[in-house]
ZAFITOR-323930 format. One record per residue (C-alpha): residue number from 0; residue in one letter; x, y, z. Coordinates in pm, 1 decimal. Layout:
! ZAFITOR-323930
<atom NUM; 'A'; <X; Y; Z>>,
...
This chain:
! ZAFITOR-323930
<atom 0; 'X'; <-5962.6; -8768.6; -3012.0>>,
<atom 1; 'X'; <-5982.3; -8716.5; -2637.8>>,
<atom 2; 'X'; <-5879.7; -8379.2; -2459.8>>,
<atom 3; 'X'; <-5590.6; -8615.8; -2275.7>>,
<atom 4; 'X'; <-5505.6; -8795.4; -2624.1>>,
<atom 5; 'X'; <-5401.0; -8474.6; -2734.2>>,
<atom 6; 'X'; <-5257.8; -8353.8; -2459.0>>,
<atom 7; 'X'; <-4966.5; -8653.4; -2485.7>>,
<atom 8; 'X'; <-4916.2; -8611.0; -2844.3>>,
<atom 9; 'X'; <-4825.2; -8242.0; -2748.4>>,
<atom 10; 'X'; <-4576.3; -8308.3; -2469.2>>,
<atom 11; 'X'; <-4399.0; -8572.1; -2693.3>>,
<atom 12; 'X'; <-4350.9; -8365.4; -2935.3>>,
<atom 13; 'X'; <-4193.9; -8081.2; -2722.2>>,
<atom 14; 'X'; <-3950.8; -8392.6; -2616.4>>,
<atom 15; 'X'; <-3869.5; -8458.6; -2878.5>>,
<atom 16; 'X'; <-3784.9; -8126.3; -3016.7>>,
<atom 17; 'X'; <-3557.6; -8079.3; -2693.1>>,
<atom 18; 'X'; <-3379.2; -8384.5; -2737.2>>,
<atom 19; 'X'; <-3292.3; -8255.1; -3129.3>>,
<atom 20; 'X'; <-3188.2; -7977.0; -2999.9>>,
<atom 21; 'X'; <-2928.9; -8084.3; -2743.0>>,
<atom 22; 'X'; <-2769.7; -8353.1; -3036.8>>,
<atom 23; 'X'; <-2693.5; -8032.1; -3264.4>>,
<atom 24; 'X'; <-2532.4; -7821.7; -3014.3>>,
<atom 25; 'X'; <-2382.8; -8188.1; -2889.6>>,
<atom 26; 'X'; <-2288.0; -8227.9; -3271.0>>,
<atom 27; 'X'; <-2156.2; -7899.3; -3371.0>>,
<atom 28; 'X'; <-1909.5; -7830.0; -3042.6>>,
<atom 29; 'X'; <-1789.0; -8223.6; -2984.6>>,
<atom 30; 'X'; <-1559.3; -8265.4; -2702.4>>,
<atom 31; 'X'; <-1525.0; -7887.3; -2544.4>>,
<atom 32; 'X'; <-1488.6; -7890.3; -2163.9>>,
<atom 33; 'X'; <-1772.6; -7694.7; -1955.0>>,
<atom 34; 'X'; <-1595.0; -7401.8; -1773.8>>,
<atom 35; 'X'; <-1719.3; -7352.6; -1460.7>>,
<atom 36; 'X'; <-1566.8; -7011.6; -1254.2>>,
<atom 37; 'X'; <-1555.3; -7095.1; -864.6>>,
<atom 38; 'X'; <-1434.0; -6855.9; -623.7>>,
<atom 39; 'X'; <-1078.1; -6978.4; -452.0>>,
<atom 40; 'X'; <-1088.1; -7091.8; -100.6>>,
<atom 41; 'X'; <-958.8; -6792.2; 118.3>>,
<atom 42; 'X'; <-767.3; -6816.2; 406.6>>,
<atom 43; 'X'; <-889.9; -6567.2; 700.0>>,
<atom 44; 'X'; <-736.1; -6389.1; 980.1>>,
<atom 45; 'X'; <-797.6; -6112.0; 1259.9>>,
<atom 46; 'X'; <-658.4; -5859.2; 1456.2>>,
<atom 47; 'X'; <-782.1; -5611.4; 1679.8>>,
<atom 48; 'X'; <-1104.7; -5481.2; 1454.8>>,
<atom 49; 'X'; <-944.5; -5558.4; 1107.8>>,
<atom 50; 'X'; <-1048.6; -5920.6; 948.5>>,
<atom 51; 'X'; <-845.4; -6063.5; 659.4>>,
<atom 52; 'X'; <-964.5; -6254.6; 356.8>>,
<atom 53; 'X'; <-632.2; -6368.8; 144.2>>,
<atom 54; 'X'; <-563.6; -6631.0; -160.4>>,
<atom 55; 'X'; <-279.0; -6864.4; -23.4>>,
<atom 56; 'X'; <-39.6; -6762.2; -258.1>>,
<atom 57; 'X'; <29.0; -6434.0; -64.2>>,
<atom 58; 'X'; <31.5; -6553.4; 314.4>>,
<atom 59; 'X'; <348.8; -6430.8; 335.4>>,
<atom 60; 'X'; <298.0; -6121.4; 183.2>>,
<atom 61; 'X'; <23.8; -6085.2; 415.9>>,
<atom 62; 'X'; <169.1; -6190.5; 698.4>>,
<atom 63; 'X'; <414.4; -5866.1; 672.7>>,
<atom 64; 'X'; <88.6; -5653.4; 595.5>>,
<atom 65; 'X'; <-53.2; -5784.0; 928.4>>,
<atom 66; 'X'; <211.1; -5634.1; 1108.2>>,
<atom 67; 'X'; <162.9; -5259.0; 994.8>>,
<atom 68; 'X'; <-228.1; -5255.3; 1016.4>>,
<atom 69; 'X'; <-211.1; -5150.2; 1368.9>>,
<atom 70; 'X'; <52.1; -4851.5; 1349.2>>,
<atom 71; 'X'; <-160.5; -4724.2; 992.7>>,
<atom 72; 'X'; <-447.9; -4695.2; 1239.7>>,
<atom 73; 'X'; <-273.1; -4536.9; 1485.8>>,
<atom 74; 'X'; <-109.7; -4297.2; 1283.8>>,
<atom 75; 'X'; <-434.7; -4229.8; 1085.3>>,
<atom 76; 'X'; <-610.4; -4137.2; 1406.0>>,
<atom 77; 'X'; <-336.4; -3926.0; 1548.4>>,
<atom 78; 'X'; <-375.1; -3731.6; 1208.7>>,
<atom 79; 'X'; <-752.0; -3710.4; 1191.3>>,
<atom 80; 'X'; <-813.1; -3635.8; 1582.7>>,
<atom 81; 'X'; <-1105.4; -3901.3; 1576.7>>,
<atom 82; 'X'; <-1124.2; -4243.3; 1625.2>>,
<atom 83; 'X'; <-1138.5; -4437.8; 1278.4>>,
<atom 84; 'X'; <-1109.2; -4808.7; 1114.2>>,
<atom 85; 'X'; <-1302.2; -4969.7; 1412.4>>,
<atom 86; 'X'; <-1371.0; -5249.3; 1207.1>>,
<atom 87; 'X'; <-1231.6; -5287.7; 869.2>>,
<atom 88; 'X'; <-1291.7; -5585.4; 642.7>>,
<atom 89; 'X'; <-993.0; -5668.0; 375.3>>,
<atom 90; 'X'; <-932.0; -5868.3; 86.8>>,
<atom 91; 'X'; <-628.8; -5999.0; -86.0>>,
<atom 92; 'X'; <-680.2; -6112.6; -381.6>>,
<atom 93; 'X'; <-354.0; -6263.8; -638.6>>,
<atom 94; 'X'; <-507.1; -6139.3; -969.3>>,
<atom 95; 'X'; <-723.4; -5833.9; -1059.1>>,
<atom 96; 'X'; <-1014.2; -6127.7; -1172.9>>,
<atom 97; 'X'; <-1043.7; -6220.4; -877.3>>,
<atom 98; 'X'; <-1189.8; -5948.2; -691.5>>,
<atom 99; 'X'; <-1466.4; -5985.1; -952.8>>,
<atom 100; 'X'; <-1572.5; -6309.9; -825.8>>,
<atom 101; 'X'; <-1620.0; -6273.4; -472.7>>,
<atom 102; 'X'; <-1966.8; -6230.7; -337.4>>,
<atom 103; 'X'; <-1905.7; -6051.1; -77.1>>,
<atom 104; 'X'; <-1836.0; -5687.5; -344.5>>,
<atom 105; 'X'; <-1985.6; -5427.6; -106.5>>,
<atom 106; 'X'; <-1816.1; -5097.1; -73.7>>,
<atom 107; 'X'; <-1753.2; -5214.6; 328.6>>,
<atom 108; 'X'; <-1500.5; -5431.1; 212.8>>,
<atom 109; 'X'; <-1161.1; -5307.9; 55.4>>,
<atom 110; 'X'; <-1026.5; -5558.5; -217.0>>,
<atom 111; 'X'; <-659.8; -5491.0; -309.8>>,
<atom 112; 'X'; <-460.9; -5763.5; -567.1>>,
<atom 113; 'X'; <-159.8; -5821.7; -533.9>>,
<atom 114; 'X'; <-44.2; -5789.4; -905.1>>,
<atom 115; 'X'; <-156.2; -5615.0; -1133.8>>,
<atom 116; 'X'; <-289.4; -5647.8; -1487.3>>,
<atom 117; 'X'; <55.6; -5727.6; -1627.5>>,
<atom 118; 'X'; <108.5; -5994.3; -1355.5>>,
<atom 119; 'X'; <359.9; -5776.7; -1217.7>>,
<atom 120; 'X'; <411.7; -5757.2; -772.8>>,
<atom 121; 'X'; <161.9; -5449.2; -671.5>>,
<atom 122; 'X'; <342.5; -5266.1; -332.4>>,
<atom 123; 'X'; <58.5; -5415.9; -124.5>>,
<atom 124; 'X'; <120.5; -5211.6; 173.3>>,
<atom 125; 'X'; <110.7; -4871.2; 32.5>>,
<atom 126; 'X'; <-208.6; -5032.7; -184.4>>,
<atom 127; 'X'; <-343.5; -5096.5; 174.0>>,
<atom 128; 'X'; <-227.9; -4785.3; 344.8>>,
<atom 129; 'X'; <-385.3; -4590.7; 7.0>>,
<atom 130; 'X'; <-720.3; -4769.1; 69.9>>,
<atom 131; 'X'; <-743.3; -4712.9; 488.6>>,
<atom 132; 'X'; <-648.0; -4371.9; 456.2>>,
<atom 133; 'X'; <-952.0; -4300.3; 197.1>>,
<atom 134; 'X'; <-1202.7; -4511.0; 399.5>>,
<atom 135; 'X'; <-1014.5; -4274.7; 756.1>>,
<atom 136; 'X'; <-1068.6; -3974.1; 586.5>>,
<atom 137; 'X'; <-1416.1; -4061.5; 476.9>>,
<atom 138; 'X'; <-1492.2; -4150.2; 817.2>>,
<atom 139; 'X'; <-1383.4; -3851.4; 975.5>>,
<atom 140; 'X'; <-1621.4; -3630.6; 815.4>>,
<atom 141; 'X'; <-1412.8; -3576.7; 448.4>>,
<atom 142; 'X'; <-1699.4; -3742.5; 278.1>>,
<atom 143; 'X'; <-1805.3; -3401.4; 244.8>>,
<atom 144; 'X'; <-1481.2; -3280.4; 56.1>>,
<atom 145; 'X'; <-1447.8; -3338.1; -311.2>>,
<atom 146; 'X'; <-1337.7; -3675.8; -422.5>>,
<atom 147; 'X'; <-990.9; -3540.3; -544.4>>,
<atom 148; 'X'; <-880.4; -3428.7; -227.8>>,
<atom 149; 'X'; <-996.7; -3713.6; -55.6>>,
<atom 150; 'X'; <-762.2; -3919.0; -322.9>>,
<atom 151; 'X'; <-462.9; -3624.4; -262.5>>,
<atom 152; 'X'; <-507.6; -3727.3; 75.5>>,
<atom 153; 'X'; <-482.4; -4072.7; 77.4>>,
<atom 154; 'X'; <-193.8; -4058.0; -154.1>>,
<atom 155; 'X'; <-11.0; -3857.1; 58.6>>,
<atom 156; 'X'; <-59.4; -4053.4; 365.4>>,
<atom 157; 'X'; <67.3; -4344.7; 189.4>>,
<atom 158; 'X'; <339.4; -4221.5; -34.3>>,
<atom 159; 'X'; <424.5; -3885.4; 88.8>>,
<atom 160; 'X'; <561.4; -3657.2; -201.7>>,
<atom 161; 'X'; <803.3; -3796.0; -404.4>>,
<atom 162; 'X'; <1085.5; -3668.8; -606.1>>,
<atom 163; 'X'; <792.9; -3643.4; -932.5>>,
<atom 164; 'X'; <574.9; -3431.8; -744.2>>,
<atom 165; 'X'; <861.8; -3209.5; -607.7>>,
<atom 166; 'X'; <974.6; -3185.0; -953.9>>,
<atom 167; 'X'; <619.5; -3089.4; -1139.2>>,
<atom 168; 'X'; <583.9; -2830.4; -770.7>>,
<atom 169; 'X'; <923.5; -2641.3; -845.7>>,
<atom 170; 'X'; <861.1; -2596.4; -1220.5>>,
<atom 171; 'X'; <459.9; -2463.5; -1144.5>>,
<atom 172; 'X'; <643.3; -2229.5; -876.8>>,
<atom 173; 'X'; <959.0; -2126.9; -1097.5>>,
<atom 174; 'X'; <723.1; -2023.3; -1381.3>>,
<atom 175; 'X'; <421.2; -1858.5; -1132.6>>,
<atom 176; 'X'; <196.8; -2142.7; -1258.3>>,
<atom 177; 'X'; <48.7; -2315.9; -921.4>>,
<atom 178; 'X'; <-301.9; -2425.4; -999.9>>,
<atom 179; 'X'; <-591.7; -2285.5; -818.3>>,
<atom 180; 'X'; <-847.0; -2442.9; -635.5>>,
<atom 181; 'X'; <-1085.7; -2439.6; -933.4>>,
<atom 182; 'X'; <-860.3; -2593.2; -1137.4>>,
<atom 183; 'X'; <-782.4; -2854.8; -930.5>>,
<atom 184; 'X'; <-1150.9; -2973.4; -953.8>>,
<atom 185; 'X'; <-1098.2; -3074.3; -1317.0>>,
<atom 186; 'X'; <-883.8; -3382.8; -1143.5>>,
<atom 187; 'X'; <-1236.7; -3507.6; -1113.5>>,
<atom 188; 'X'; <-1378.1; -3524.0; -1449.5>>,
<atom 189; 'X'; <-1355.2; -3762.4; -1722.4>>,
<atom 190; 'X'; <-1083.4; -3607.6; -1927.5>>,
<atom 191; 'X'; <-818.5; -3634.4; -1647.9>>,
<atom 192; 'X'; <-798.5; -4005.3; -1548.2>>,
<atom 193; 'X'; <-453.2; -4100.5; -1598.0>>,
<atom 194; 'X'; <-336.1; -3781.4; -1645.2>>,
<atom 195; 'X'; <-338.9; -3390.2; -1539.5>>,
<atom 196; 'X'; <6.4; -3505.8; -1322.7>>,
<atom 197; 'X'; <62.9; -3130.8; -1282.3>>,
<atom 198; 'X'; <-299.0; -3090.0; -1104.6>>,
<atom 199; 'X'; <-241.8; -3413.4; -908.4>>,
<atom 200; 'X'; <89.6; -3319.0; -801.5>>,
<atom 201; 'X'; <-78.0; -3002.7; -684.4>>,
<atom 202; 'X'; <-337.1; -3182.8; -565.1>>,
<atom 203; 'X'; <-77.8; -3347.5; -304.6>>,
<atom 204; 'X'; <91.0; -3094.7; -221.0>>,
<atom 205; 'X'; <-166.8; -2908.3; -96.6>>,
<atom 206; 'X'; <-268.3; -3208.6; 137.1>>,
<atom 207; 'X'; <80.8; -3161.2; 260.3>>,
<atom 208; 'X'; <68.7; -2819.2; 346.8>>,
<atom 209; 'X'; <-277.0; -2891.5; 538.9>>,
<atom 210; 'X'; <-88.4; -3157.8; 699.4>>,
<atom 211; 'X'; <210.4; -2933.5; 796.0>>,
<atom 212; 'X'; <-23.3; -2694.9; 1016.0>>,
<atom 213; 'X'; <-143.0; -2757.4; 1368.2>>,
<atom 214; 'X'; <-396.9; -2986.5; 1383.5>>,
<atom 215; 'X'; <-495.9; -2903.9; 1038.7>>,
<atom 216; 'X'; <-681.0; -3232.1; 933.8>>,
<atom 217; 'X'; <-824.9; -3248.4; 1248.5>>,
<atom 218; 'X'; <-952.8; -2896.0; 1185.4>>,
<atom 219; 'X'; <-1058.5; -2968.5; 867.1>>,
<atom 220; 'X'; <-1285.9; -3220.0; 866.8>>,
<atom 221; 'X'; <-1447.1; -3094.3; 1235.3>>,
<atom 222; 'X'; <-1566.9; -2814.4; 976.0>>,
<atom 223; 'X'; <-1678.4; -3055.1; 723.0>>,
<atom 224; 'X'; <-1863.3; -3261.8; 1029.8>>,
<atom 225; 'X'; <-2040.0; -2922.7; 1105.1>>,
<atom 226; 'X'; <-2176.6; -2831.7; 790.5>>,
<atom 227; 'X'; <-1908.9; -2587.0; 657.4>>,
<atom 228; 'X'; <-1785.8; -2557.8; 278.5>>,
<atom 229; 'X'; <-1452.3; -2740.3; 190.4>>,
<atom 230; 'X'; <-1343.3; -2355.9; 133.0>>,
<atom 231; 'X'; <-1415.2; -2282.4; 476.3>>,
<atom 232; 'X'; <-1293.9; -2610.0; 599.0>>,
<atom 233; 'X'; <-919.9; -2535.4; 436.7>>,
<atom 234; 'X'; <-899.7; -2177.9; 621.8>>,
<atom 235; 'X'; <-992.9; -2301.0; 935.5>>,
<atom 236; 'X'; <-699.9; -2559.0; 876.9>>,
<atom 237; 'X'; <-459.2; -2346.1; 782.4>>,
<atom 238; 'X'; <-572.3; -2028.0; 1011.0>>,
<atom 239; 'X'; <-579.5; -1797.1; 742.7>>,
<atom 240; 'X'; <-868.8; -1545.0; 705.2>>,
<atom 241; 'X'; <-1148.5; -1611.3; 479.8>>,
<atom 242; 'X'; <-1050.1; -1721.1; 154.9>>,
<atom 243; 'X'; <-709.9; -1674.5; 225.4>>,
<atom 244; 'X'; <-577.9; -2011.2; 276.2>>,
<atom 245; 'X'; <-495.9; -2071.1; -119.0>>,
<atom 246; 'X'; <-316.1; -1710.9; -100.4>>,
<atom 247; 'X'; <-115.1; -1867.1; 206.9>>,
<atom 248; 'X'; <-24.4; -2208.3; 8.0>>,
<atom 249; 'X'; <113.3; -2062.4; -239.7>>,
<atom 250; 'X'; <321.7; -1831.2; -73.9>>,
<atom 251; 'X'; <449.7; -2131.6; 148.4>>,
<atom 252; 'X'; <498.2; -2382.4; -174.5>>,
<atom 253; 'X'; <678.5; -2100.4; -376.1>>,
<atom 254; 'X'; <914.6; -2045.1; -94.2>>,
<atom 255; 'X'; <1000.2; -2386.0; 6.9>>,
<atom 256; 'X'; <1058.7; -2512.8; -390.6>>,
<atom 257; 'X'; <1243.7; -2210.9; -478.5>>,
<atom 258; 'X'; <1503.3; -2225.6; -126.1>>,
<atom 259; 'X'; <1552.9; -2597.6; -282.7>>,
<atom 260; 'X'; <1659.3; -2436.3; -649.1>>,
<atom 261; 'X'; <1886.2; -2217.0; -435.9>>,
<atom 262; 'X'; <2038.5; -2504.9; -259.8>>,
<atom 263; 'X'; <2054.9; -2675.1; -549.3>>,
<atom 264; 'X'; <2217.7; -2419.1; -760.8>>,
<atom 265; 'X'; <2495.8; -2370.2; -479.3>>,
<atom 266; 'X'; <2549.3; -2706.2; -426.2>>,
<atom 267; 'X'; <2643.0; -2751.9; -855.2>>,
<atom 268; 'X'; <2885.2; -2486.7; -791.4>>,
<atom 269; 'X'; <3037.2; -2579.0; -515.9>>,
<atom 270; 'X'; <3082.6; -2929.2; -754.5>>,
<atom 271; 'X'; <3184.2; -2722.5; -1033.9>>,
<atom 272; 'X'; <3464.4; -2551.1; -821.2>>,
<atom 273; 'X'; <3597.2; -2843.9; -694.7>>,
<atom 274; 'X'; <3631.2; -3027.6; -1000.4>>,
<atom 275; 'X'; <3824.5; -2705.1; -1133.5>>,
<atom 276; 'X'; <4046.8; -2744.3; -837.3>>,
<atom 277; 'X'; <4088.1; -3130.4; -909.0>>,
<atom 278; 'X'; <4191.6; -3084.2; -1267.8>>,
<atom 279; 'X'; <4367.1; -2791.0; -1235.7>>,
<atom 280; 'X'; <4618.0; -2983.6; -939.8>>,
<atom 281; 'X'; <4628.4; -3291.1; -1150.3>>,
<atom 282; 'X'; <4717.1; -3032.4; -1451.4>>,
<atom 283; 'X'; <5017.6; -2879.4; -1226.9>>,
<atom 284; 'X'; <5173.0; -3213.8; -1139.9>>,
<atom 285; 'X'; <5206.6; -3299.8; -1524.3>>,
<atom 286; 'X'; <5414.7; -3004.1; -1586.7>>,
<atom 287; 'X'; <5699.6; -3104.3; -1374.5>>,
<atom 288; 'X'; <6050.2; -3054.1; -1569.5>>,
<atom 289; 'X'; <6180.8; -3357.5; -1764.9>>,
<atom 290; 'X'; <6511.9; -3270.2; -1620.7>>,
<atom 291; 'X'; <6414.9; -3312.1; -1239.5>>,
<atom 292; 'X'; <6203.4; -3631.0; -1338.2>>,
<atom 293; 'X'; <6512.8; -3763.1; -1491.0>>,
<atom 294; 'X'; <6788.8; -3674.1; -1201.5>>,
<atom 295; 'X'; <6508.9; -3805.0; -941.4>>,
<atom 296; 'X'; <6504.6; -4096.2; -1110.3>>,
<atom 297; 'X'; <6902.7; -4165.4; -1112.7>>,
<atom 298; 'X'; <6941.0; -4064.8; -784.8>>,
<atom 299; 'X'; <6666.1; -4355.3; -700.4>>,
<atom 300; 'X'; <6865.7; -4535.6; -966.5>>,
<atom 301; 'X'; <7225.8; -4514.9; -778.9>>,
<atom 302; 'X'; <7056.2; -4566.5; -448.9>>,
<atom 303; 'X'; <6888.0; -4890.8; -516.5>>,
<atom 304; 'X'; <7211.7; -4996.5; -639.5>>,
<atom 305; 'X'; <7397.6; -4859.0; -314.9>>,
<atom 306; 'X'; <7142.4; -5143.1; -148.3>>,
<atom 307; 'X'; <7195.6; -5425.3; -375.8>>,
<atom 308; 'X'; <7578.9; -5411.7; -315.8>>,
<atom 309; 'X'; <7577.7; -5342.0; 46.8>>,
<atom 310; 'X'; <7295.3; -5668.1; 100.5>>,
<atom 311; 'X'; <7531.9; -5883.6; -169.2>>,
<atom 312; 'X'; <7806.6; -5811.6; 30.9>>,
<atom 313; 'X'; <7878.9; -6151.0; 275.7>>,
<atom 314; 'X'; <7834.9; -6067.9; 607.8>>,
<atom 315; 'X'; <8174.9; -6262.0; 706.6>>,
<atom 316; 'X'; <8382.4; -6037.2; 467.4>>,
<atom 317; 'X'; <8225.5; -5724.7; 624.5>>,
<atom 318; 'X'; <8325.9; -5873.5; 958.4>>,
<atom 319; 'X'; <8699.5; -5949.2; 835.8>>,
<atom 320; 'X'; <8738.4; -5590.0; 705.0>>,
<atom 321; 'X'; <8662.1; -5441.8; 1008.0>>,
<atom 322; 'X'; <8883.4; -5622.9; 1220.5>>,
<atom 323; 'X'; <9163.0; -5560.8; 936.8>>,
<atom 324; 'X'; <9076.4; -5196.4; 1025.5>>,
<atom 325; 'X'; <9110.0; -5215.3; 1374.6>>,
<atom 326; 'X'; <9445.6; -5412.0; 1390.1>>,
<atom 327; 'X'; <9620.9; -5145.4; 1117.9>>,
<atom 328; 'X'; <9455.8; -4855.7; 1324.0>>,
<atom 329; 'X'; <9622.6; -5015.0; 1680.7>>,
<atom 330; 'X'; <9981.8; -5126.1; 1486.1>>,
<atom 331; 'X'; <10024.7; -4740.4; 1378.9>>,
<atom 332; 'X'; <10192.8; -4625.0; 1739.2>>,
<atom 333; 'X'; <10474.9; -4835.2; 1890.0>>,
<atom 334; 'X'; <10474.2; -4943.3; 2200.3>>,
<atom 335; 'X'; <10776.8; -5133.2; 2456.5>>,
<atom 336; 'X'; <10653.2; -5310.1; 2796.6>>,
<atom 337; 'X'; <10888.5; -5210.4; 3085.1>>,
<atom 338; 'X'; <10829.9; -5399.0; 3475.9>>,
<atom 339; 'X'; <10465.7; -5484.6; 3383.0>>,
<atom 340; 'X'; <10367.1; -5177.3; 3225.1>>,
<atom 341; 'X'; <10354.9; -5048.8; 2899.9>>,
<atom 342; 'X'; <10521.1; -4774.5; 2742.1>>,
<atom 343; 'X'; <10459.0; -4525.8; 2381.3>>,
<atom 344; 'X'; <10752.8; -4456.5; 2251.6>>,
<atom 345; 'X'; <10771.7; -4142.1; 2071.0>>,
């Protein structure tokens, strides 16, 4: 047999085999439908630096978001001192798989859904305003921080403090519990995603009280851009001496939560005074005497009646009465007429 002979027998066989092959798996799953995952056509829009990629289901979603990209930048840059978001690339996606089948997953472009897991709305524009203040801050020079401030940061730029986090402050500051600045590096470790909400309350609040101080962003990451430590960074933000900014936070947080207890305890007295006053006047008005209820009520009794008569009276007997009156009144004196002029006689 020939070197080519062979050669044939050998391909054929391998054909063969593949052919088997394919009528088993043909044979053993008859009938199920190839799934084949394509991306969803994208509509795309820009303005000014940012450029838009969004699934048509939330164009009008998106159309709102549009709107506020320009004042986030503003207000971003008026809080950083620097020029930031020059040219920002965002995605809108309508489920959370989605944003796993784009191509274009780089960590230049910010992909936001807008609902969640559950299928449930997501508040895209503090999702958005959450994700441009990270990517400002990271501009600016707070790269150089440590990731849970740059998060504390973000989150307060695009939800402020809330009534949770003044809650969690107030209790660390009634019992002499705020956290220190070592302990709010644990926010970055494994054992605190999801949770530690007294750290990340913390965590915020201190971003507020940088925020609260002249320029004190600004400040802080010009000290970050230079090569300084985050610790040096947050007492040249909030002008204390060295290490003497967390000494200065505290004092400031412990004041302003426990002036809100005070308010809040005169403000339940004040209600709990006035209620007394309420009850007690509504108590005072049920102890009026039977007796005077009784005559009140007979004297509005006999005066209703008075009405009722006087408006069933007819108007025409009224009328004749008083005339009657008038005639017996006049026919009382006697009187004689003498040459044209009358006389009384007495």
């Amino acid at each position: 047999m020939t070197r080519r002979a062979r050669l044939a027998i050998v391909l054929a066989s391998l054909t063969v085999c593949a052919l088997s092959s394919s009528r088993a798996v043909a044979a053993e799953s008859p009938g199920e439908p190839v799934s084949v995952t394509t991306t969803p056509v994208y509509l795309e829009t820009e303005i000014e630096g940012f450029h838009v990629r969004y699934h048509p289901s939330a164009r009008e979603r998106v159309r709102r978001l549009i709107a506020e990209l320009l004042p986030v930048r503003r207000e971003l840059e008026a809080r950083l001192g620097v020029s930031v978001l020059d040219e920002v690339s965002l995605e809108i996606a309508a489920t959370p798989d989605e944003l796993s089948l784009g191509t274009t997953s780089t960590g230049q472009v910010l992909r936001i859904s807008t609902n969640d897991a559950r299928g449930e709305a997501v508040d895209l524009l503090a999702a958005v305003r959450f994700a441009l203040a990270r990517r400002a801050f990271h501009e600016a020079g707070g790269g150089f921080a440590p990731r849970w401030f740059e998060t504390a940061f973000a989150e307060y730029s695009s939800l402020g403090v809330g009534f949770g986090e003044t809650r969690a402050i107030t209790q660390l500051a009634w019992n002499d519990r705020l956290p220190t600045l070592d302990s709010l590096g644990r926010l970055d470790q494994a054992d605190c995603v999801g949770g530690c909400n007294e750290e990340r309350a913390a965590a915020r609040d201190l971003a507020r009280f940088v925020a609260e101080q002249d320029r004190g962003f600004e400040r802080l990451t010009h000290e970050l851009r230079q090569g300084g430590s985050f610790e040096s960074a947050l007492d040249r933000a909030t002008s204390a001496p060295a290490g003497g900014f967390q000494s200065a936070w505290h004092q400031e947080t412990s004041r302003r939560h426990m002036g809100l207890v005070a308010a809040l305890g005169v403000l339940a007295v004040a209600s709990a005074l006035g209620l007394w006053r309420y009850l007690a006047k509504r108590a005072g008005r049920a102890r009026v005497p039977a007796s005077t209820v009784a005559t009140s009520a007979g004297s509005r009794h006999r005066e209703s009646k008075s009405r009722v008569h006087r408006r069933s009276t007819p108007r025409r007997v009224q009328l004749e009465r008083h005339v009657l009156a008038i005639r017996s009144k006049s026919s009382e004196i006697p009187k004689v007429e003498h040459d044209g002029n009358w006389h009384t006689l007495h």
